[in-house]
C-alpha beads as a LAMMPS data file, in Angstrom:
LAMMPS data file: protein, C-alpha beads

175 atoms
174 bonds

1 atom types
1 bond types

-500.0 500.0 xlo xhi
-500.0 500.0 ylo yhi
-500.0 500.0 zlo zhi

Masses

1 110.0

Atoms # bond

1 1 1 0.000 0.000 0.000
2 1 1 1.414 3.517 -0.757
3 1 1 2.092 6.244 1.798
4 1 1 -0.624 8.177 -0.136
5 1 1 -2.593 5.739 0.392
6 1 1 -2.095 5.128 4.206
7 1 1 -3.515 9.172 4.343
8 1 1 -6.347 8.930 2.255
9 1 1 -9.594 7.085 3.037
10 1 1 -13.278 7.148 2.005
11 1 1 -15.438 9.284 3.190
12 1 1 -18.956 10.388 2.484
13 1 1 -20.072 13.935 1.889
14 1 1 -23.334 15.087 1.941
15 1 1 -24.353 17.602 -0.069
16 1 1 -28.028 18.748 -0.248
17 1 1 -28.992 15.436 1.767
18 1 1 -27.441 13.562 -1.606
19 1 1 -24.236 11.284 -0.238
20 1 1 -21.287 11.189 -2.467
21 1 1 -17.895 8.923 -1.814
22 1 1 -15.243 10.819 -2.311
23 1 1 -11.352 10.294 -1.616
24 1 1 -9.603 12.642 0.881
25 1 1 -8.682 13.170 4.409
26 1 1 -11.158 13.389 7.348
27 1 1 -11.637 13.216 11.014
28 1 1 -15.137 11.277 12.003
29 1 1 -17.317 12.564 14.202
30 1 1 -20.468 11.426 15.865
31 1 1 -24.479 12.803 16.808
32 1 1 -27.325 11.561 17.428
33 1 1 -29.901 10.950 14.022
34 1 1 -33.188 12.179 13.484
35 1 1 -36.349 10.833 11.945
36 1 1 -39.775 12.822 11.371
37 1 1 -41.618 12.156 14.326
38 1 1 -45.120 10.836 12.575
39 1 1 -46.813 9.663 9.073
40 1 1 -48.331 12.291 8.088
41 1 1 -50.099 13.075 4.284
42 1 1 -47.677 15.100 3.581
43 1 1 -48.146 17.062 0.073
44 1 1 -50.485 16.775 -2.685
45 1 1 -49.432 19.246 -5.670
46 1 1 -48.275 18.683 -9.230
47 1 1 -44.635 18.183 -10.846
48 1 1 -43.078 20.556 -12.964
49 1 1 -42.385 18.870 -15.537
50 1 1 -44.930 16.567 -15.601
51 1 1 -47.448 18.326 -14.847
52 1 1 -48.732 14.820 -13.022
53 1 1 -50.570 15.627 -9.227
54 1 1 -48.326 14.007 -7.020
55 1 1 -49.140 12.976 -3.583
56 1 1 -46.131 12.244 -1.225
57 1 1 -45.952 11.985 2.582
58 1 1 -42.998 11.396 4.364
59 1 1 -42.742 8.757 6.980
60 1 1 -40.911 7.777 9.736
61 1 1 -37.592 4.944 9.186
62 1 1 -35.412 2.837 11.842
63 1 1 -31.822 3.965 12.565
64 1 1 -29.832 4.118 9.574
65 1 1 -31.844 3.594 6.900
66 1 1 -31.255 6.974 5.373
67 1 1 -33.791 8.356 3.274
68 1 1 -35.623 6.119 0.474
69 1 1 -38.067 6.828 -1.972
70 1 1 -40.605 4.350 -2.376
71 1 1 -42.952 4.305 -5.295
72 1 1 -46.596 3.410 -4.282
73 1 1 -47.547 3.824 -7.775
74 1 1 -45.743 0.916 -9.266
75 1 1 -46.212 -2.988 -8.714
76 1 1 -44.594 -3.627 -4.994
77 1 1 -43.709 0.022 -4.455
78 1 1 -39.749 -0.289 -5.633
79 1 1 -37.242 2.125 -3.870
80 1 1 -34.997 4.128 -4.608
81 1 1 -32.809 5.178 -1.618
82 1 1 -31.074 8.639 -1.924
83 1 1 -27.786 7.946 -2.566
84 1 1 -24.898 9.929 -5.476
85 1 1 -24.715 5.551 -6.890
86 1 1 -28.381 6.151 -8.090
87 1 1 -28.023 9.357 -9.812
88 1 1 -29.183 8.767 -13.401
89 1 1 -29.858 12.827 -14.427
90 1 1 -29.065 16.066 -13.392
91 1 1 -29.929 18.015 -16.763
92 1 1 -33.462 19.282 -15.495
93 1 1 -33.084 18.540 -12.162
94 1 1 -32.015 15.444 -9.866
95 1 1 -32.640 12.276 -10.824
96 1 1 -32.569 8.753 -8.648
97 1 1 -33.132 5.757 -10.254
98 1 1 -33.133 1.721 -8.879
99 1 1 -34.723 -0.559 -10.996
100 1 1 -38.607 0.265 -11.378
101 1 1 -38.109 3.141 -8.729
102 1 1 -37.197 6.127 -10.454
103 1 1 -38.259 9.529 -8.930
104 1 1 -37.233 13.196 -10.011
105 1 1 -36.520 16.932 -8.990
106 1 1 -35.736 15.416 -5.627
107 1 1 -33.621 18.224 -4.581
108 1 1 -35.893 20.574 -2.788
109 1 1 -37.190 17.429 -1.056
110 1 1 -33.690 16.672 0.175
111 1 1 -32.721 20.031 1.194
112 1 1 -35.159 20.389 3.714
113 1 1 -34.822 16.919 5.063
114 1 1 -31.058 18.031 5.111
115 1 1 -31.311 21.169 6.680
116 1 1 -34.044 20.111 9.331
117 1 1 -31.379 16.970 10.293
118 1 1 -33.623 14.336 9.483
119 1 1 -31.427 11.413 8.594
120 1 1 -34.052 8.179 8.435
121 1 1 -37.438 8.542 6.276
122 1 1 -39.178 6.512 3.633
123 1 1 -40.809 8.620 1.173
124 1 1 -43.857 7.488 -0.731
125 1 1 -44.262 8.930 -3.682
126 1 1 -46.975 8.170 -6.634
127 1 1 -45.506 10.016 -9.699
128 1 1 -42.254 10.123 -10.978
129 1 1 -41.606 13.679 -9.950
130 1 1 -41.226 15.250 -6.251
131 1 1 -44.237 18.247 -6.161
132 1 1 -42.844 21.832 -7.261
133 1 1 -44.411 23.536 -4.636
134 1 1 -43.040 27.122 -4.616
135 1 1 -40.082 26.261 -6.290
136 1 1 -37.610 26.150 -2.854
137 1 1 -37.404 23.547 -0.140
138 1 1 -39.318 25.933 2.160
139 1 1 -42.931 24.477 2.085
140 1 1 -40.995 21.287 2.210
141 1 1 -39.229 22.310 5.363
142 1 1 -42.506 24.210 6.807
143 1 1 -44.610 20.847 6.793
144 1 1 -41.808 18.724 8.566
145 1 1 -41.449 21.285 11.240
146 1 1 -45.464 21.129 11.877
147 1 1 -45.439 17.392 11.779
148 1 1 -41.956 17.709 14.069
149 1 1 -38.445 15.192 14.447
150 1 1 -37.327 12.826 17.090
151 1 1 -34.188 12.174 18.221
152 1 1 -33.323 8.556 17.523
153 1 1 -30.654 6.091 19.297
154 1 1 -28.153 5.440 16.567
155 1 1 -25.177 8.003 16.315
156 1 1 -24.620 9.698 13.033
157 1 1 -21.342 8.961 11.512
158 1 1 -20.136 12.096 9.101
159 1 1 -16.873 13.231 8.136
160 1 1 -15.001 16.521 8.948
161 1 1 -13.160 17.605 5.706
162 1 1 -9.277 18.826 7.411
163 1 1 -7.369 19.311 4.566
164 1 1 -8.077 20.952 1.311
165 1 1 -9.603 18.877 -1.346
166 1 1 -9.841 19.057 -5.281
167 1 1 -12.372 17.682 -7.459
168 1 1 -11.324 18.064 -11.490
169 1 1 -12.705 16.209 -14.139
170 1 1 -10.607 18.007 -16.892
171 1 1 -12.004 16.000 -19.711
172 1 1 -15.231 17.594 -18.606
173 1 1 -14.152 21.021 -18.003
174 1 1 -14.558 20.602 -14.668
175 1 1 -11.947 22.106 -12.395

Bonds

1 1 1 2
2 1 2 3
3 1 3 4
4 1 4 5
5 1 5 6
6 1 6 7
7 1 7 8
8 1 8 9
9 1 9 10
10 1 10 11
11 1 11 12
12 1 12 13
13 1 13 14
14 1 14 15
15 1 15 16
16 1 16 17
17 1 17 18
18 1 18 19
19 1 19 20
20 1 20 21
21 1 21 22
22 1 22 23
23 1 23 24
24 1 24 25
25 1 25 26
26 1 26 27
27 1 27 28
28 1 28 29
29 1 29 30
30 1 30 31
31 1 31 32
32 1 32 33
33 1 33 34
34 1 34 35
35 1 35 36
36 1 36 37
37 1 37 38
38 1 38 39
39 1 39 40
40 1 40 41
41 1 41 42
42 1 42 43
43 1 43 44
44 1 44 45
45 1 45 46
46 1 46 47
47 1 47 48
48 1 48 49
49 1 49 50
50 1 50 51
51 1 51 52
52 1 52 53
53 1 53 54
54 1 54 55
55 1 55 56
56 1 56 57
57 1 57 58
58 1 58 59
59 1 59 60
60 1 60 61
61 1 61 62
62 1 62 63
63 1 63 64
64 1 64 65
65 1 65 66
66 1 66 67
67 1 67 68
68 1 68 69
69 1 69 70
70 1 70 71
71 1 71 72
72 1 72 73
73 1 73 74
74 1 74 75
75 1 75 76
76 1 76 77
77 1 77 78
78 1 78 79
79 1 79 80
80 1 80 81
81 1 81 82
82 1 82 83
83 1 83 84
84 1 84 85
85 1 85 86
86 1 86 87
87 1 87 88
88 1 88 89
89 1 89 90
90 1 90 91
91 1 91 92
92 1 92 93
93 1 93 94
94 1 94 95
95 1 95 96
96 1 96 97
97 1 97 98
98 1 98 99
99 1 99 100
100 1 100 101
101 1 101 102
102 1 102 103
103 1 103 104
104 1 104 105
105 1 105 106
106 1 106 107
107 1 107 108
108 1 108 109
109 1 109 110
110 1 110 111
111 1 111 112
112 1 112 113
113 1 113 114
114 1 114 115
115 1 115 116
116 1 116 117
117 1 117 118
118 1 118 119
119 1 119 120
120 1 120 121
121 1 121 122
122 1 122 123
123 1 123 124
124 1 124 125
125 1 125 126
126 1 126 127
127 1 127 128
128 1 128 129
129 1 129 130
130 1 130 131
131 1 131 132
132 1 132 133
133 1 133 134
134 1 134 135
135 1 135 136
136 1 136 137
137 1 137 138
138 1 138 139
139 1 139 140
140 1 140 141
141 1 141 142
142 1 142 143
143 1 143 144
144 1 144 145
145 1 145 146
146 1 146 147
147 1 147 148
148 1 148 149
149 1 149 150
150 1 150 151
151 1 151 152
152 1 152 153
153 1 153 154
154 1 154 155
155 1 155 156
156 1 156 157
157 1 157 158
158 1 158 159
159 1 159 160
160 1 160 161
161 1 161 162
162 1 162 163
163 1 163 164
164 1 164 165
165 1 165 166
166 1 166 167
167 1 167 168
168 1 168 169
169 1 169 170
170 1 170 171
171 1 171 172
172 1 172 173
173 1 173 174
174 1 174 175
């Protein structure tokens, strides 16, 4: 093993509640995770580029099951869980797709469940689009806080970025 090696390691980043691997150094630290507290309906309104009425409600998951789309539309309600491996399309928005479980424009979604700490939920869905809403994750955010978060047993395990990292994909223009 090289010496480069020895000082690198895996570690996840999350980024708009979407976890990406990425190489680099890090120093691991630990808090408690947080579910939404109760199944609630949670939002009926339509996609934006479908145009399809979507109903959704978010509900509560065990310790580390991170969040997971389920499709209650399709024949036994495939997931997706929301993860950087199942990232299919980011042209028009973000895409996650497992199998028969593909769901769209989840970011908004994500960055309220992100921002409000909640680390374990299962979100049905019956379209293949997340509802527009106003365009911002702040109705999102708005009806978790009404339905509220618990504190759950399981630590959260997240990395610390120490060192200055660099992501280039020159090929892509990306630097």
């Amino acid at each position: 093993m090289s010496r480069a090696k020895d000082f690198f390691s895996n570690f996840v980043l999350k980024t708009a509640g979407i976890l990406c691997v990425f190489q680099g150094f890090y120093k691991q630290k630990l808090e408690k995770k947080i579910r939404p507290e109760h199944k609630k309906e949670f939002l009926d309104a339509k996609g934006l580029h479908t145009g399809l009425q979507v109903r959704m409600t978010i509900n509560p998951a065990a310790d580390n099951t991170g969040i997971i789309f389920r499709r209650v539309d399709l024949e036994g309600c495939p997931e997706v869980p929301a993860l950087c491996d199942y990232v299919t399309d980011t042209s028009r928005g973000t895409t996650i797709e497992k199998g028969a479980a593909k769901v769209s424009t989840i970011e908004h979604i994500m960055s309220a469940l992100w921002t409000l700490e909640v680390d374990n939920a299962i979100v049905d869905i019956n379209a293949p689009e997340t509802p527009i809403m106003d365009g911002s994750a702040r109705e999102y955010a708005q009806r978790i806080m009404e339905v509220g978060t618990v504190e759950q047993s399981a630590e959260r395990r997240y990395y610390e970025v120490t060192e200055k990292q660099v992501y280039t994909l020159p090929e892509k223009g990306v630097a």
